[in-house]
C-alpha positions as CSV (number, residue, x, y, z in Angstrom):
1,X,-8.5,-14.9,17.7
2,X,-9.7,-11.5,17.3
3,X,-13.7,-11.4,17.9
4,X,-14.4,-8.6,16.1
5,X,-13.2,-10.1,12.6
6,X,-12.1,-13.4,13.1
7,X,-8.8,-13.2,12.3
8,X,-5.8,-15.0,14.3
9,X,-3.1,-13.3,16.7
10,X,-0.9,-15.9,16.7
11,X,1.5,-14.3,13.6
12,X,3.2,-11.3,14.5
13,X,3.0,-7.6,12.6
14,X,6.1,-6.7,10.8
15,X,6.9,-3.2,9.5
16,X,9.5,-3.0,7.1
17,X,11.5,0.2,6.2
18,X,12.7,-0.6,2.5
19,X,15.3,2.3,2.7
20,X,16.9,0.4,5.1
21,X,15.7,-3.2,5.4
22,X,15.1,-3.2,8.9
23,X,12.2,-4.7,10.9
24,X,10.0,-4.3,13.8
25,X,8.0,-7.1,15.4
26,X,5.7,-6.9,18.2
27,X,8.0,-4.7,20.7
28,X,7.2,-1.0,19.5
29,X,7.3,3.0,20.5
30,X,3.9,5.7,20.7
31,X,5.2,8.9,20.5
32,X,1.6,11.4,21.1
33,X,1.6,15.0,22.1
34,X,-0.5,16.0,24.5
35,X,-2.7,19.3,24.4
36,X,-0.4,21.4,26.1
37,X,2.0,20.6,23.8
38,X,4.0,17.7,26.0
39,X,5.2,15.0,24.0
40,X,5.3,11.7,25.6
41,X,7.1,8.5,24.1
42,X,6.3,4.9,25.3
43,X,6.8,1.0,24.4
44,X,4.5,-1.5,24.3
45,X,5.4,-5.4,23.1
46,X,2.2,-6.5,22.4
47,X,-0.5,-5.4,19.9
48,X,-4.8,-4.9,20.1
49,X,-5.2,-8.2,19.2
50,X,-2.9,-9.4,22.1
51,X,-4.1,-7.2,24.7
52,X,-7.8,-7.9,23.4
53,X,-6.9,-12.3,24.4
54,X,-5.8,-10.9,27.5
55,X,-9.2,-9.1,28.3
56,X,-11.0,-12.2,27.8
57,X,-8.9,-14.5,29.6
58,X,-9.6,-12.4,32.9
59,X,-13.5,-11.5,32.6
60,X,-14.4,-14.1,30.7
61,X,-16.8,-11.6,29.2
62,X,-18.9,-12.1,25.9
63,X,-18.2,-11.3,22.4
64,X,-19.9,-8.0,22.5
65,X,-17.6,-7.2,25.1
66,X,-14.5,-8.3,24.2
67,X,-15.2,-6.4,20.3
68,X,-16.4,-3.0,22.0
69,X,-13.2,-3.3,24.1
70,X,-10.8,-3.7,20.4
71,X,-12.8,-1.1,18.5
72,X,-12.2,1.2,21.5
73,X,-9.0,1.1,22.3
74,X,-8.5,1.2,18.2
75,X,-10.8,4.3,17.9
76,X,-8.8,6.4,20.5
77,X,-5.4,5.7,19.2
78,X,-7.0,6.1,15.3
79,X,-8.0,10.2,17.0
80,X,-4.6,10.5,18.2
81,X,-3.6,9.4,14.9
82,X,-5.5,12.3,12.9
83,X,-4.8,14.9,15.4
84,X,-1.1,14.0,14.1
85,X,-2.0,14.4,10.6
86,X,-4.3,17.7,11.1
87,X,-1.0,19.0,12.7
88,X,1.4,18.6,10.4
89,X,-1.4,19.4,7.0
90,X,-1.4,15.7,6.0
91,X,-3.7,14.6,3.8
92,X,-4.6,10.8,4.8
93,X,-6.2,8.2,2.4
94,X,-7.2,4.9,3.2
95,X,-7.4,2.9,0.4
96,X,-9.4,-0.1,0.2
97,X,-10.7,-3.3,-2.0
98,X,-11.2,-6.8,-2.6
99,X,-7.7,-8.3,-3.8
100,X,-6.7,-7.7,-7.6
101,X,-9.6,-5.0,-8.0
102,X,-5.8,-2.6,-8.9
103,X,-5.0,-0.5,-6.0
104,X,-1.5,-1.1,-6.5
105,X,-1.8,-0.1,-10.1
106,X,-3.8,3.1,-9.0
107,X,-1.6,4.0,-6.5
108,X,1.8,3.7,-8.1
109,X,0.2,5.7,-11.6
110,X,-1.2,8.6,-9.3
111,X,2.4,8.5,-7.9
112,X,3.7,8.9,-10.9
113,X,1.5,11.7,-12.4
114,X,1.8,14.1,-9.4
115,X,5.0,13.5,-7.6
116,X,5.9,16.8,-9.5
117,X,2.9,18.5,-7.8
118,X,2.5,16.9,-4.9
119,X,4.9,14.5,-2.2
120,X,3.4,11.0,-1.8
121,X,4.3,8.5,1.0
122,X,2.8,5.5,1.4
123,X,1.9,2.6,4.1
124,X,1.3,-0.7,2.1
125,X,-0.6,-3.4,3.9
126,X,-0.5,-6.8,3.2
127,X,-0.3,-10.5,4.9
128,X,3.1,-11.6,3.4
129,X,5.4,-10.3,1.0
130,X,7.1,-6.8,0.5
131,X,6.2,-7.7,-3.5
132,X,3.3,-3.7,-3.8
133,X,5.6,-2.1,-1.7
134,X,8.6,-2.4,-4.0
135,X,6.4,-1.4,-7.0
136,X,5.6,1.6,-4.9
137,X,9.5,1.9,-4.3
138,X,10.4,2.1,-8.1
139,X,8.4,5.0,-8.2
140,X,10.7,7.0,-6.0
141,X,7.9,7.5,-3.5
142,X,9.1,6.3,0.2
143,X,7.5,3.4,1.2
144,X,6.9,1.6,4.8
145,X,5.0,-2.0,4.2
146,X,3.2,-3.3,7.3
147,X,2.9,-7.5,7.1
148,X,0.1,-8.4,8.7
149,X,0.8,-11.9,9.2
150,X,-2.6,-13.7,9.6
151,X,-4.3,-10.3,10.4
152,X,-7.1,-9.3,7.6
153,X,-6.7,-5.2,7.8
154,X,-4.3,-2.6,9.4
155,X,-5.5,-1.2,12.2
156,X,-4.7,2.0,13.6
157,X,-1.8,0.9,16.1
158,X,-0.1,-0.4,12.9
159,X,0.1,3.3,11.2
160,X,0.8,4.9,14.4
161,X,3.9,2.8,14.5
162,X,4.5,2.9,10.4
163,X,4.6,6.9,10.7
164,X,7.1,6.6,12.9
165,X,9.5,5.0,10.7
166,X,7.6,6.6,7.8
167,X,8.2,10.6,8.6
168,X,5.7,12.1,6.2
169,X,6.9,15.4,5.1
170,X,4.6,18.6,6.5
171,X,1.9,19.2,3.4
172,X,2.1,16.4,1.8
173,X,-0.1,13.1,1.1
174,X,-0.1,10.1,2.5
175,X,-1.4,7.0,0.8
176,X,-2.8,3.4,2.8
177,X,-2.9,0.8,0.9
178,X,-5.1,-1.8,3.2
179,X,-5.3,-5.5,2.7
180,X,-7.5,-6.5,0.2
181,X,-10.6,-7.7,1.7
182,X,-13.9,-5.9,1.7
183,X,-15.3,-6.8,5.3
184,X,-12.8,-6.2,7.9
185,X,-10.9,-3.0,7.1
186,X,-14.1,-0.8,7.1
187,X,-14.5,-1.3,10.6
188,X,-11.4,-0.2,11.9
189,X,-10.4,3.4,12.1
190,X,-6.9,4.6,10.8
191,X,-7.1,8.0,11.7
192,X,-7.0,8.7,7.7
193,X,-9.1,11.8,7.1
194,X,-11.0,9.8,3.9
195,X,-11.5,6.3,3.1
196,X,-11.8,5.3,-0.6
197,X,-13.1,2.0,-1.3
198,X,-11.8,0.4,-5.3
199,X,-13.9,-1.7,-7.2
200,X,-13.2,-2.8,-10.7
201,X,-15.5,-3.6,-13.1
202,X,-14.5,-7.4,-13.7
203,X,-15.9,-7.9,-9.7
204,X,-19.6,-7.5,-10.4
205,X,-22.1,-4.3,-9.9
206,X,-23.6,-5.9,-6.8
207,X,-20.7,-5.5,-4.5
208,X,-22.3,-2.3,-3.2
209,X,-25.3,-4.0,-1.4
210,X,-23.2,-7.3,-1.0
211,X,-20.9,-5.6,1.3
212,X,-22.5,-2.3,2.5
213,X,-20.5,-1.5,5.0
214,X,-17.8,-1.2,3.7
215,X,-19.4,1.1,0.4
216,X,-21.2,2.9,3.7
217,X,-18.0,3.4,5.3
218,X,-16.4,5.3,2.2
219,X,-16.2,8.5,0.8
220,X,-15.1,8.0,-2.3
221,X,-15.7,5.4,-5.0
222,X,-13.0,4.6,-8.0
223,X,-14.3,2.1,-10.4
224,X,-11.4,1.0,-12.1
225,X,-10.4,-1.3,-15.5
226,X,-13.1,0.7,-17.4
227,X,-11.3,0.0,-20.1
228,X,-12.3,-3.8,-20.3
229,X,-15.9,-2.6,-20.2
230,X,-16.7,-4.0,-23.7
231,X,-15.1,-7.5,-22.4
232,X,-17.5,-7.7,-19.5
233,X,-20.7,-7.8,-18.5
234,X,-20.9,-4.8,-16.2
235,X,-23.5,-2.6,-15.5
236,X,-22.1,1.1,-14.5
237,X,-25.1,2.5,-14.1
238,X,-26.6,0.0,-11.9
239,X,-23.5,-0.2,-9.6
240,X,-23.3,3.3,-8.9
241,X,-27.1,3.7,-8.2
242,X,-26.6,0.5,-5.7
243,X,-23.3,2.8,-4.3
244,X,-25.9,6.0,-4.0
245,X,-28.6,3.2,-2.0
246,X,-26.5,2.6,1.0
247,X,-24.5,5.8,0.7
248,X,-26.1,8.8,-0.7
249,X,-23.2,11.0,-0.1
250,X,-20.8,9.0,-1.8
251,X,-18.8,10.3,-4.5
252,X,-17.9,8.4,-7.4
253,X,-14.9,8.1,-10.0
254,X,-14.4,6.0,-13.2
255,X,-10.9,5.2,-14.4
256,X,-8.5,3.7,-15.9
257,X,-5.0,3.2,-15.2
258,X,-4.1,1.7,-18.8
259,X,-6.3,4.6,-20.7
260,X,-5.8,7.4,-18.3
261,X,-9.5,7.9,-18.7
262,X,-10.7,9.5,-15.6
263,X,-7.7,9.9,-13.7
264,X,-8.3,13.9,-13.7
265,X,-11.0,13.9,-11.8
266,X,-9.5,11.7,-9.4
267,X,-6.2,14.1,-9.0
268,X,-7.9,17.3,-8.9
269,X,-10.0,15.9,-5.8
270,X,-6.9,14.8,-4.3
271,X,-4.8,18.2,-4.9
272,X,-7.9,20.1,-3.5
273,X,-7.9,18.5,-0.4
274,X,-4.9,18.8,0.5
275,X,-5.1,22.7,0.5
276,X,-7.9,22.3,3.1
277,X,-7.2,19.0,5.7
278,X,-6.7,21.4,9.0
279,X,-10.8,22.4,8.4
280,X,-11.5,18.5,7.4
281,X,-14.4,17.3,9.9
282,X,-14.5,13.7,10.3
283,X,-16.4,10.9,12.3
């Protein structure tokens, strides 16, 4: 069981290619380039969560061990991870929420208004199924889904072995879809250059200070379904001054996928970073 988040090992990660329906289990290739330009390819057959077990069983070490040994590992293969993207001009987003607050539904309409301006790829997390990433598919935007199995988030291992199979274009965008949960994928490290936390208006304005880190952890806000405002008891204002209380420096959208309401704002961010990701500073 992973320490750091509670989630079990004992199901395996499966990345599926949808172009050609194959996939790959536990037994994977690292491709990173070195500095001088060297680039070195390697296997490994186990993942973090295996190798983390593994730790444990040999130094019988505590908790705070055993986590600051996942997060690590995770954190250094999440920089190799970025340098990738920096290279190549590749504008990584890490999308995250709490399940049916519409990621899906956000991700496949932003497809679909700026595959004309822009090219999309996308990694789409989830436990089980291949059900978003075909969605995704009918939008003629290549796809890679990672199954997590009993795993609660991606982590950055996963995406360095989705790229691979993936092969973002140079200049281009590429889109995480995480698995919906609000806890555990703000603590690991993708190597995405911004993280964008959803929330939708049917979840409750307190979710900000409910689960802080995770609205801590984000640069962006998109409060979705604005649409059903008059159906709900919502209060905008509220939720995005709880947003601005445990992150200051976050910056906030409202949309709506059904309306288009919004949306604008949310594009023109996105088509403006992507002219500027090799001078992106991250953490």
């Amino acid at each position: 069981m992973c320490v750091t988040c509670g989630c079990s090992d004992d199901g395996e990660t499966k990345i599926t290619n949808l172009e050609v329906s194959e996939a790959e289990h536990n037994h994977h290739h690292h491709t990173h380039t070195l500095a001088d330009g060297t680039v070195i390819t390697h296997s490994h057959n186990h993942d973090t969560h295996t190798e983390a077990s593994q730790v444990h069983a040999k130094i019988h070490g505590t908790t705070i061990s055993l986590e600051q040994d996942i997060l690590a590992k995770n954190n250094l293969i999440a920089a190799q991870n970025r340098g990738w993207f920096k290279g190549r001009n590749i504008l990584a987003l890490n999308l995250m929420s709490s399940p049916g607050a519409g990621k899906t539904t956000l991700l496949t309409r932003t497809i679909n208004d700026l595959k004309h301006q822009l090219s999309i790829s996308v990694i789409e997390g989830d436990q089980e199924t291949t059900n978003d990433a075909k969605k995704i598919q009918e939008t003629g935007c290549k796809v890679i889904q990672i199954n997590t199995g009993t795993g609660c988030h991606l982590d950055a291992s996963m995406i360095d072995r989705g790229l691979q199979q993936l092969n973002p274009p140079l200049n281009s965008v590429v889109m995480i879809e995480n698995v919906g949960n609000l806890v555990c994928p703000a603590l690991f490290d993708l190597g995405e250059l911004f993280k964008v936390v959803i929330l939708s208006v049917t979840e409750g304005e307190d979710k900000p200070i409910k689960y802080p880190h995770m609205f801590r952890a984000s640069n962006i806000m998109i409060l979705t379904k604005i649409d059903l405002l008059p159906y709900v008891q919502f209060d905008v204002q509220k939720c995005m001054e709880y947003a601005k209380q445990v992150n200051p420096q976050i910056q906030i959208f409202q949309v709506s996928t059904t309306t288009g309401i919004g949306l604008d704002n949310w594009y023109e961010w996105v088509t403006e970073k992507i002219k500027n990701v090799s001078t992106v500073i991250t953490a």
